[in-house]
N, C-alpha and C positions, 0 to 999 in steps of 0.2 A: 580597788583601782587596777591590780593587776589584769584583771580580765577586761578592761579598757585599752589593753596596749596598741595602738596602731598597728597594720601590717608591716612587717620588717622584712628589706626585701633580702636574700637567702643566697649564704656561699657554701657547701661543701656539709649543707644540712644544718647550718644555724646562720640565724642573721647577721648578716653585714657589720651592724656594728658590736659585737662580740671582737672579731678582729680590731676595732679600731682601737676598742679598751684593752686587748691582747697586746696592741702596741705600746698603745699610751702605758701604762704598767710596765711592761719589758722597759724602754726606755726611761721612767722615774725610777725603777728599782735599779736600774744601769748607775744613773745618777748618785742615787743615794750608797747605796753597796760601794761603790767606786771610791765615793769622798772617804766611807765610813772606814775602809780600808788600809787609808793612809792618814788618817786623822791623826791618832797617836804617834806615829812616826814622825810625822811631821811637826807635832808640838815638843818630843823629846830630843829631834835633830838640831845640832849647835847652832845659834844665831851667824855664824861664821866661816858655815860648814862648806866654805868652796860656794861650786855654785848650788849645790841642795841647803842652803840657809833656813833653818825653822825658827822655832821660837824658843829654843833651847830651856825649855823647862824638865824639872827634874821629873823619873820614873813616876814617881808618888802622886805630883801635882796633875800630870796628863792624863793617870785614871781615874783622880778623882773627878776632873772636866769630863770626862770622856761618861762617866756616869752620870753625871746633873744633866751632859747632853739628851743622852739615848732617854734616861727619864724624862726630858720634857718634852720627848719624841713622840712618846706613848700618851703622856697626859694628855696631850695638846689634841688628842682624837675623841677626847668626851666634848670640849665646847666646838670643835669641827663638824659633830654630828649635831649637836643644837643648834650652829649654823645652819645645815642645811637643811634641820627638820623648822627649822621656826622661822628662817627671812628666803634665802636664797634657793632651797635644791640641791640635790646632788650634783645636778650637771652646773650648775653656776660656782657652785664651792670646788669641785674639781678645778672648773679652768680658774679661779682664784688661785687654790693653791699650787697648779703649775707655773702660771705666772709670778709666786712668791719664789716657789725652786729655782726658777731661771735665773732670777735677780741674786739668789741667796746664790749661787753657782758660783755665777758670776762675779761676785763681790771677793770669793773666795780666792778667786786665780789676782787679785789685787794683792800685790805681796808690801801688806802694811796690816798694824796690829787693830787699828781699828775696822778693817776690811774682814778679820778675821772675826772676830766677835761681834761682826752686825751680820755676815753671810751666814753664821751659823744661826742667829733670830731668826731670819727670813727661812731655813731652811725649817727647824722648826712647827714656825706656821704656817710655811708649806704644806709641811708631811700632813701637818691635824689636818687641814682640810681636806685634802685629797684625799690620804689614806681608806680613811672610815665611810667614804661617799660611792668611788669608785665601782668597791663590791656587791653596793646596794645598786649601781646601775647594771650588773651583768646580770642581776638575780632582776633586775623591772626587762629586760630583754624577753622575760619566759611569762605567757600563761600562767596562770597556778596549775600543778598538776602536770605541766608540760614535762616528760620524761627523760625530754632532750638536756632539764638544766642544770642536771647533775654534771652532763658529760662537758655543757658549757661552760661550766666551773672549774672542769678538769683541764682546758685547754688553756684556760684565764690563768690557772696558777704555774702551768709549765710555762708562760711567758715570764711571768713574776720570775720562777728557775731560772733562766735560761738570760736572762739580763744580770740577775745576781752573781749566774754563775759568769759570766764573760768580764763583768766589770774590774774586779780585782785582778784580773789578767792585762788586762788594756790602759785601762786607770794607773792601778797599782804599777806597771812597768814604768811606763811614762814618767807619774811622781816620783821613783824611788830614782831614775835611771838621768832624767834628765833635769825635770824639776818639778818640786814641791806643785808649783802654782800651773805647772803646765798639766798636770794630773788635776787639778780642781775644774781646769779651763774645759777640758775631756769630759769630765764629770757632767760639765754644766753645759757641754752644747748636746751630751744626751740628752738631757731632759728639755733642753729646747727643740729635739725632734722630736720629741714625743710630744710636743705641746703644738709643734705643727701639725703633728698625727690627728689629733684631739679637734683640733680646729678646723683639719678638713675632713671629719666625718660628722660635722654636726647634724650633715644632710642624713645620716645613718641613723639618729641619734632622736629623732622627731619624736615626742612624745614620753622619753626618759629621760626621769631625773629632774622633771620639773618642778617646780615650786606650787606644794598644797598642803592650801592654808588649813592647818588643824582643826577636826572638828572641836568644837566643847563639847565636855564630856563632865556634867556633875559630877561622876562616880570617879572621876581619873584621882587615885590616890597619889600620884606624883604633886599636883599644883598644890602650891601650899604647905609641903612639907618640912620643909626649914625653918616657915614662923610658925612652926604648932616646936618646935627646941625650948623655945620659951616660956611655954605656956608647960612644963615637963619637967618639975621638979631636976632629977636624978639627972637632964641630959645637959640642966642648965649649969648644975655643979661639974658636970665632967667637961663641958665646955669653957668655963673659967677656969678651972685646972689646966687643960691644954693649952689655954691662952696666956695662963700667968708663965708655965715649960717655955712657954714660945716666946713671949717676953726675957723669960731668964735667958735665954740662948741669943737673941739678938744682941744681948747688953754686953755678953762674953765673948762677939764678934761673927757670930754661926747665921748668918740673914737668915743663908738659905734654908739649915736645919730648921731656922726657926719657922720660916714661912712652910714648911714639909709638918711642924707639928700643929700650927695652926689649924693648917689644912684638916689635922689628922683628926683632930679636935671637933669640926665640924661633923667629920663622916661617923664619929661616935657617937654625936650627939643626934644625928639623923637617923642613925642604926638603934639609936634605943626607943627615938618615937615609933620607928616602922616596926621595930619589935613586938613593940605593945600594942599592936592592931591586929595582928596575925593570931591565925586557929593555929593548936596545937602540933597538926600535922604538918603545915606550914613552918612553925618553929624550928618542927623536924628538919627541914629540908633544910633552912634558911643555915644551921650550926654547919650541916655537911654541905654545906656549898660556901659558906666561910672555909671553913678548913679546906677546902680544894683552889680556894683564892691562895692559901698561905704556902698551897703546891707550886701555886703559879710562881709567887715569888720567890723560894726554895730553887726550882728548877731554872728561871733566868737570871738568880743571883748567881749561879756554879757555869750556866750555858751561856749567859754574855761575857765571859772572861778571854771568848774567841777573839773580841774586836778590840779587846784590851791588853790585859796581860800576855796571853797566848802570843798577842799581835806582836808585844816587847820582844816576849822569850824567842821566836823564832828568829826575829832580826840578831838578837847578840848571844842565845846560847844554843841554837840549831844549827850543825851542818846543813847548808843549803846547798851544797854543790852536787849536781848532776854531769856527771864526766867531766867537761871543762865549764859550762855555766852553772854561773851561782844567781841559784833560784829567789826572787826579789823576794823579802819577807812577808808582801804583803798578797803576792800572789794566792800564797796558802789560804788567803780567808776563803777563795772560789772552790775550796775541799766539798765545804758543808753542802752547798750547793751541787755539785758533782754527783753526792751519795744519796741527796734528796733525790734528784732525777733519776737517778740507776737506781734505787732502791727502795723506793716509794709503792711501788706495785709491790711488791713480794714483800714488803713489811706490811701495807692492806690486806693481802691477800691473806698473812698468817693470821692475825685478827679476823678475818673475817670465816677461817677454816677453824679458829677453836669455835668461833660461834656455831656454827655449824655440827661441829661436835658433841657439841654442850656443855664445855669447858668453860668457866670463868671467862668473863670480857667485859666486866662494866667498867663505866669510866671512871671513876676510883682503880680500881684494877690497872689499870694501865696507864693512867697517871704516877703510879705507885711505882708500875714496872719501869716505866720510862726514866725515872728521874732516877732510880736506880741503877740503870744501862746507862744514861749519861753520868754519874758519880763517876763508873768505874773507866770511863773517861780518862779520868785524872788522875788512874792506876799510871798510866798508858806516860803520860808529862810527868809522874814521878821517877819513874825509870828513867827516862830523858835526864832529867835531874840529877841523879845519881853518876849518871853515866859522865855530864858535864862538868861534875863538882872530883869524877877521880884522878883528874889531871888539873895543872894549873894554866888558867883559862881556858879550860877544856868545853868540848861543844857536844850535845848529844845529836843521834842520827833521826834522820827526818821521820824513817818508816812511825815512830813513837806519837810524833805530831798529827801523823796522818790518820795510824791508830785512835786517837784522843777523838779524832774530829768522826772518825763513823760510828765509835761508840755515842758522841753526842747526837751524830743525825738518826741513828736506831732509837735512840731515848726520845728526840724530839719527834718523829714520823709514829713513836705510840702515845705522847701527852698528846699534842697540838692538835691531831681533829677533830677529839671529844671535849677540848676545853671550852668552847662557845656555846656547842647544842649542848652542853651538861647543864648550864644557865638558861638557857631555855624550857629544861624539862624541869629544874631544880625551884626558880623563883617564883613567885607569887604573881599571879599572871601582871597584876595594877603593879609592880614592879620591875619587871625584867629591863628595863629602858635605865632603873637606877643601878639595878645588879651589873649590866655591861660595863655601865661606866667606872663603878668601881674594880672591873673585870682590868681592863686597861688601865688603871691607877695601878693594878696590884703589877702588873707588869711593870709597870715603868716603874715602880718601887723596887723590884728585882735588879732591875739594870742598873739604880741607884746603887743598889746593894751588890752589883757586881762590883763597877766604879769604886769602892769601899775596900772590896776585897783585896782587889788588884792594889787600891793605895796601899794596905796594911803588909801587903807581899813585900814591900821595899823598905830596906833598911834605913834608919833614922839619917836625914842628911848631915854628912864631917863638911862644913865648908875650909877652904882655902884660897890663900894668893898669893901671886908668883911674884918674886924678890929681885927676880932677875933680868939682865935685858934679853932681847929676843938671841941674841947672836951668842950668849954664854947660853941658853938654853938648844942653839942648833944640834949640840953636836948626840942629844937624845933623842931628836923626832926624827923621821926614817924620811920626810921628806919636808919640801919649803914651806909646809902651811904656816909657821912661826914666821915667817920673813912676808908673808901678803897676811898676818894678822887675820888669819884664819884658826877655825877651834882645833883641836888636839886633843890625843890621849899619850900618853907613856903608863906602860906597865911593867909594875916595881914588885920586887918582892917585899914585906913589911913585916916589924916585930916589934917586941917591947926588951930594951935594956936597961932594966933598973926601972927603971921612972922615968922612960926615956923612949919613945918610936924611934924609927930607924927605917929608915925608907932605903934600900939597892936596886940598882940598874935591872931589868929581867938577865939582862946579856950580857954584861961587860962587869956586874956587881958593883959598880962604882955608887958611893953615896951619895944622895938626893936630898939630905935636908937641906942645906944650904939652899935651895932653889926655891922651896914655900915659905909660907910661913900661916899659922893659924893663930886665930887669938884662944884666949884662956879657955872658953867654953868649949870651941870644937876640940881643942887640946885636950880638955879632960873626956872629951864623950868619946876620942878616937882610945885614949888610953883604958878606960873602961868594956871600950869592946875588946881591945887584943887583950887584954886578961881575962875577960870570959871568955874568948875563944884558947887562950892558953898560948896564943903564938911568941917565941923566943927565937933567940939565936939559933938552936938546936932544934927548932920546930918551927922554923918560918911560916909565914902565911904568902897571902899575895893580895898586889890593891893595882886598881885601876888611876892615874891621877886624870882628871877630865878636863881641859882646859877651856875657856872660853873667855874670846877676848871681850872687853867692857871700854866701848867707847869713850864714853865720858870720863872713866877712870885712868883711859891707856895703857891699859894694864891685863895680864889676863887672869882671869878668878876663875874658879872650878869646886868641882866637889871630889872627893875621897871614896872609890866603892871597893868595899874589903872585899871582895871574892868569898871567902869562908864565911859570910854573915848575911850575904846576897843569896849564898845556896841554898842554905839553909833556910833563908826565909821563904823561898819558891819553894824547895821540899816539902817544906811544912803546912805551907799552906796547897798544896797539890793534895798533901794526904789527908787533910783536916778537908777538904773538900768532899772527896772521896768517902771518908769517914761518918759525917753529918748526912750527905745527899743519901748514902745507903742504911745508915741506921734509919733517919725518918723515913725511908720507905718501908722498911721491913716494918715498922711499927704501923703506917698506915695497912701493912697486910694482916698484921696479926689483930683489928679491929676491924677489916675488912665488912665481917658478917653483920655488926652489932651497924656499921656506919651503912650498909644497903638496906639496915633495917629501919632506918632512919629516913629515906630517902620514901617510905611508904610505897614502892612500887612505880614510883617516877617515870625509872627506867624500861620497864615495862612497855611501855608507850614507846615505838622507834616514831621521836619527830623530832624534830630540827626547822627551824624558822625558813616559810616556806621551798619546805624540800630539799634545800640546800645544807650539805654537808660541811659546815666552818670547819677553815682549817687554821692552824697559827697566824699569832698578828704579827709575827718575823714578815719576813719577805714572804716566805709562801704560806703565811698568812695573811691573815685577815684578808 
């Protein structure tokens, strides 16, 4: 059908509408990068917090949201694409899910808790739609064979850049600076110009992306492969096993794990039928392209911790200040993006200069390298770490964050543009439509597994609640937030006497118990930590008390974050990061040989689905 395309009439050596998807993209990746920017900030900001009011949940609960989010980010682009391949088109599924973004925007700048959890739906199945359709229309723009659509590709994803990189700067100030929902509102009339963009190039647009009807294809070994599970001994016991896991986890309260093993259940049982059809060389291939899914995941469990944890750390443990302004936390996520742009060329160019050489470059190879070059990443946020934890509430310097983020885009600029065409050269032709989709599953499992990470980073929550009225509590908060019943912090020094915490003033040393009070449990969990940490009279620690006031209560409640337990948990897990990304890459090098030998010559073959070079399903992906 490609060599069907209409004449497209022509700007600056490529058709009209390339530009108009250059926009539509700039402006949804504006959208989406903008929200994603301030998402956690804003779910960990105090319900009470002045006029930037979030949803005051704690560190742990906001990554672990923030991971089920971006994972259903990614799933939501396998039934996006069976949309458009089976009822609508690409060009009909697009404007669908633009007009899902706009509404999901929209909904978001509504500062109520149900606004919040129905814009992020919308947003969602937004992205599945659009995302995955988008790029199949700049690639129906070209001929087959057309030379031109490499370069067309190339101009497509510096929009995707160039919106990602601006968003967290414009977005992100607005939300951090003036309010939460006035950054959503920014977010979402991005994507409502790109969704006028979209609408007035449809004249551009004649003949891409339109809806056609599949042929039948007796041979197509996708249709029908879920009810041959049953008729398969081995796939049907593995299938009931997953569903009895999936059962057991629903019962224990985990939906969502459970519906995540259900899921997981099917794709094993479908992987054992497609298994058992396939030639030996095929098997080959199919194990080392499993094992380069498990890279996918590896590499966006450690490299989504940007829009998460990172996103935390730099708000409360990064010097942000640049001579007199203090740089918004959320600004830093437009890093990534920055180093892509600047540094995209001359990370191609070196790959493409060992090739030349005749040095090593397959893609194992530099999936291997990459995810290793982002490990050491989180060398970069360990130091930071260290740096923070050697004073009390001490912050480390930003250069470390900055660091962090170009070691992640070197690691990411060598996995992401061999991860799409490695599945193409790697699957079994009557399959590669089912290999994508688990392509993008294994992603969003990643970001799942970010979300996870980043919860297990934060210390088990100490709750508490204040005993006092607001006016005996004035004379410890530095301003009136206690008097407009607004949230608060006081930072105390803490220890353990006898059998006994002890909370003092950071500055005047005066004692604080009198002013909470915890029931038995967080009493014992808070005295359990100061004796593993060892802190006494003679060797204080220090704690953060976090208040927040509780309507219905009139009262204000908070939690307890020990500083010496905090550090330490981001330390550890900085180096455990670091630790795992780089030992499984060295392992994936030291089999290197035995796994291209397995690939039967695959690679051999330079192609990539029609001519086009896929790059990440991040922003300057997919």
């Amino acid at each position: 059908m490609e060599n069907q395309i209409p004449h497209q009439r022509e700007f600056l050596g490529h058709p009209i509408g390339l530009y108009i998807l250059f926009f539509t993209e700039l402006w949804e990746r504006f959208s989406y990068y903008g929200m994603r920017a301030i998402l956690v900030l804003y779910i960990v900001a105090g319900v009470k917090e002045g006029s930037l009011g979030g949803m005051g949940w704690s560190n742990a609960d906001a990554l672990a949201l923030y991971g089920w989010y971006t994972m259903l980010v990614y799933v939501m682009s396998v039934p996006g694409g069976i949309l458009a391949d089976k009822f609508l088109g690409q060009k009909k599924s697009v404007m669908l899910g633009g007009w899902l973004l706009v509404i999901g925007h929209g909904i978001l700048a509504v500062e109520a808790e149900w606004a919040f959890f129905t814009g992020l739906a919308f947003i969602i199945l937004g992205v599945g739609c659009l995302k995955p359709n988008i790029s199949t229309m700049v690639g129906g723009l070209y001929k087959k064979g057309d030379i031109r659509r490499d370069k067309g590709f190339t101009i497509f994803y510096i929009g995707i850049n160039i919106g990602a990189f601006l968003s967290p700067i414009f977005v992100g100030y607005i939300g951090e600076r003036i309010g939460w929902h006035y950054g959503f509102g920014l977010a979402g009339i991005g994507m409502f110009i790109g969704q006028l963009v979209f609408l007035y190039g449809q004249k551009y647009l004649k003949g891409i992306g339109d809806y056609i009807p599949p042929e039948k294809d007796a041979n197509n070994a996708e249709q029908g492969i879920f009810s041959k599970i049953f008729k398969h001994v081995g796939a049907t016991i593995a299938m009931f096993i997953f569903l009895g896991l999936s059962g057991l986890m629903v019962f224990y309260g985990s939906i969502g794990g459970g519906i995540l093993v259900a899921f997981g259940g099917l794709a094993v049982g479908a992987g054992i039928v497609i298994f058992k059809e396939l030639n030996n060389i095929e098997k080959d291939r199919v194990v080392v392209l499993l094992l380069s899914f498990l890279i996918v995941i590896v590499f966006w469990g450690a490299f989504e911790q940007a829009g998460g944890l990172m996103n935390i750390y730099a708000k409360d443990k990064i010097n942000r200040m640049f001579f007199s302004w203090d740089i918004p936390a959320s600004v830093f996520q437009s890093v990534n993006s920055f180093f892509i742009i600047t540094l995209g060329t001359a990370v191609a160019g070196y790959w493409v200069a060992r090739r030349l050489k005749g040095k090593e470059e397959s893609a194992i190879f530099k999936m291997s390298m990459g995810t290793i070059i982002m490990g050491l990443g989180f060398l970069c946020m360990a130091v930071a770490s260290v740096e923070a934890g050697s004073e009390p509430f001490g912050k480390g310097a930003m250069i470390w964050l900055i660091l962090a983020y170009l070691f992640h885009t070197i690691g990411e600029l060598s996995l992401s543009p061999v991860s799409l065409s490695f599945i193409t050269k790697l699957a079994p032709a009557r399959y590669v439509a089912i290999m994508m989709g688990v392509f993008w599953a294994a992603t969003g499992l990643g970001n799942k597994m970010a979300g996870a990470i980043g919860e297990a980073s934060q210390m088990e929550s100490v709750k508490m609640e204040m005993v006092v009225n607001n006016e005996q509590i004035g004379s410890y908060v530095a301003d009136s937030a206690h008097l407009k019943k607004e949230d608060f912090s006081v930072k105390t020094k803490l220890f353990l006497d006898g059998d006994q915490f002890v909370f003092k003033h950071l500055e005047n040393n005066e004692q604080l118990n009198s002013l909470i009070s915890l029931d038995k449990e967080n009493g014992e969990r808070l005295k359990q930590l100061l004796g593993e940490e060892q802190l006494t009279a003679k060797q204080n620690g220090y704690a953060t008390l976090k208040f927040d006031f509780d309507e219905e209560a009139e009262n204000y409640k908070g939690e307890i974050i020990v500083e010496e337990v905090q550090n330490k948990r981001e330390l550890k897990t900085f180096l455990l990061i670091t630790l795992f990304t780089v030992i499984f890459g060295l392992l994936l090098l030291a089999f290197l040989k035995k796994l291209k030998k397995l690939t039967h010559g695959a690679e051999d073959v330079d192609f990539s689905i029609g001519n086009v070079k896929p790059v990440n399903p991040e922003k300057k992906n997919i």
